[in-house]
C-alpha positions, -999 to +999 in steps of 0.1 A: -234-525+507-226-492+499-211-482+536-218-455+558-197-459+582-158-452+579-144-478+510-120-482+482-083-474+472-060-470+441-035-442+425-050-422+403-051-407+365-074-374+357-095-379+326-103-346+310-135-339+304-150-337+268-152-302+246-186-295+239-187-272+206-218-278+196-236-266+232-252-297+241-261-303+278-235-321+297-233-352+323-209-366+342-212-403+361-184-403+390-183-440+393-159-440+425-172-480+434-159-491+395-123-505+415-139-530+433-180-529+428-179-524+386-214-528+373-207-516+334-247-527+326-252-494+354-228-475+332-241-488+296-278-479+305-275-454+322-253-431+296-277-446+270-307-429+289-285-394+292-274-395+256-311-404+241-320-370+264-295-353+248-264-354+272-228-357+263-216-377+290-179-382+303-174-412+327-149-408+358-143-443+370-119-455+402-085-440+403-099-409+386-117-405+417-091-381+438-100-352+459-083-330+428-113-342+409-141-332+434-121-300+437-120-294+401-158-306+394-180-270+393-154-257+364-164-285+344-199-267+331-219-300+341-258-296+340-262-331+357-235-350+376-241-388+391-220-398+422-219-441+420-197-440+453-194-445+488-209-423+513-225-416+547-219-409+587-179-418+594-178-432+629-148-437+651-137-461+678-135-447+719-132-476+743-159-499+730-180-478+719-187-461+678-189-428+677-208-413+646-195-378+637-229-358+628-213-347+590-221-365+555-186-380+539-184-389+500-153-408+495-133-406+468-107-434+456-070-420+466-051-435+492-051-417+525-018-401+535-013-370+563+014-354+538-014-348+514-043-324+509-023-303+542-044-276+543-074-284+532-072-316+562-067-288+589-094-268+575-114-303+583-124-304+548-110-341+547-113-372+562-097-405+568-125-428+553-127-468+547-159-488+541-150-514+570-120-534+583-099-547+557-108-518+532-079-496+527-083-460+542-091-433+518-098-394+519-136-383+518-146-350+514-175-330+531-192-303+535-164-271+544-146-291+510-177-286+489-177-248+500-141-238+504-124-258+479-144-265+448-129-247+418-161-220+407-197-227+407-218-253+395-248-240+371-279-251+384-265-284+382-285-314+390-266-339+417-276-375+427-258-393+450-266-427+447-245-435+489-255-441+519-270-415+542-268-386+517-299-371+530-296-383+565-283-350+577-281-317+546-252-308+550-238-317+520-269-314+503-269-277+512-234-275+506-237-283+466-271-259+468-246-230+482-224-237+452-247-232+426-264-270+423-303-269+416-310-300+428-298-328+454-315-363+452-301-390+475-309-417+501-316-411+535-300-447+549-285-470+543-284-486+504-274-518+490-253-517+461-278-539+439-312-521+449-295-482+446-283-494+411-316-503+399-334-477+413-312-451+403-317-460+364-354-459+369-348-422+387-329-411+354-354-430+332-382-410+351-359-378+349-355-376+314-374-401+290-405-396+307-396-360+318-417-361+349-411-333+378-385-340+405-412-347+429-430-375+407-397-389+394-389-392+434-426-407+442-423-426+410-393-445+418-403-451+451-435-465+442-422-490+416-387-500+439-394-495+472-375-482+501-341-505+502-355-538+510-322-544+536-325-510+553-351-490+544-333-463+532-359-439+509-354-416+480-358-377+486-347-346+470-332-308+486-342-285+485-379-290+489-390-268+459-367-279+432-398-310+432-419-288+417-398-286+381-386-312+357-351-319+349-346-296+316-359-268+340-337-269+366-306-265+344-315-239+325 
């Protein structure tokens, strides 16, 4: 299960992203559950998909998952960028009782430490995050981080987070739109890590080899997978009119 509630660990090591000379569109896959959840049949079909489109995709995988990645993400000219990781609602424990802080979380793969990231933690940018007991605590970022400490402006970039709860609340959503993003297309529960695989490839198949609007690549997918057969968690997309336009139109 990919958690929603307070997911991964390691050190980390920034891959650069690829030059693009020739001016073909870009993609990146963030593949923050690689560490621990690796599904490299995910990774093989799904860049297969992006490249047949026309992508040049670079691959981010574990320990290259840091908050200096996030951060550094909108300067990276991406048309279409794929979160595989951890997400959702971060709760925390008073007297017996969880208590779910009303903010979306994506969780990237660097140890947690409180002599890290200073600033941006008392701006409550970050968060202590872990999937469940026994997972080591990592940062996540939200919201004020997707706003205030993003390097630049995405350009009408296309996002899909494939976590939990990534449409339960838009704050995030509308976080990415502020910064430039054309699209958001995410779960609104809880997702297995098997089913949100799966149905994300059919998403990108829908996206670009059939080239189908994002409304019909959303009722598409739905219709052929299914809500998450655990939870019930259903595809959606932010904001409500990017539906109406295909894929190659929204990042123009």
């Amino acid at each position: 299960m990919i958690a929603g509630i307070v997911a991964l660990v390691c050190v980390y090591v920034i891959n650069q992203p690829s030059s693009n000379s020739l001016g073909e569109p870009r993609a990146a896959v963030v593949d923050q559950l690689y560490s621990l959840q690796p599904n490299q049949a995910f990774i093989d079909e799904t860049t297969g998909i992006l490249q047949a489109y026309g992508f040049e995709v670079d691959i981010y995988q574990g320990n290259e998952v840091t908050v200096d990645l996030y951060g550094r993400l909108p300067s990276y000219g991406y048309e279409l960028i794929i979160f595989r990781a951890h997400a959702g609602l971060l709760g925390h424990q008073e007297d017996s009782e969880i208590v779910v802080t009303p903010a979306t979380s994506l969780f990237t793969n660097e140890p947690y430490s409180e002599t890290k990231h200073i600033s941006e933690q008392l701006n409550g940018e970050l968060a202590r995050a872990r999937v469940a007991e026994g997972y080591p605590v990592v940062f996540a970022i939200g919201a004020r981080f997707t706003k205030h400490s993003m390097k630049g402006q995405f350009d009408n970039t296309v996002v899909i987070m494939m976590g939990c709860r990534c449409l339960c609340l838009t704050d995030l959503a509308q976080a990415f739109i502020d910064k430039g993003a054309s699209s958001y297309l995410a779960w609104d529960g809880l997702v297995g890590l098997d089913y949100v695989d799966d149905a994300t490839i059919t998403l990108i198949e829908k996206l670009c080899s059939e080239e189908l609007t994002i409304e019909a690549a959303v009722a598409e997918t739905m219709a052929e997978k299914g809500p998450d057969p655990n939870y019930g968690a259903v595809l959606g997309y932010y904001p409500s009119q990017s539906g109406n336009e295909t894929l190659e139109q929204l990042i123009e």
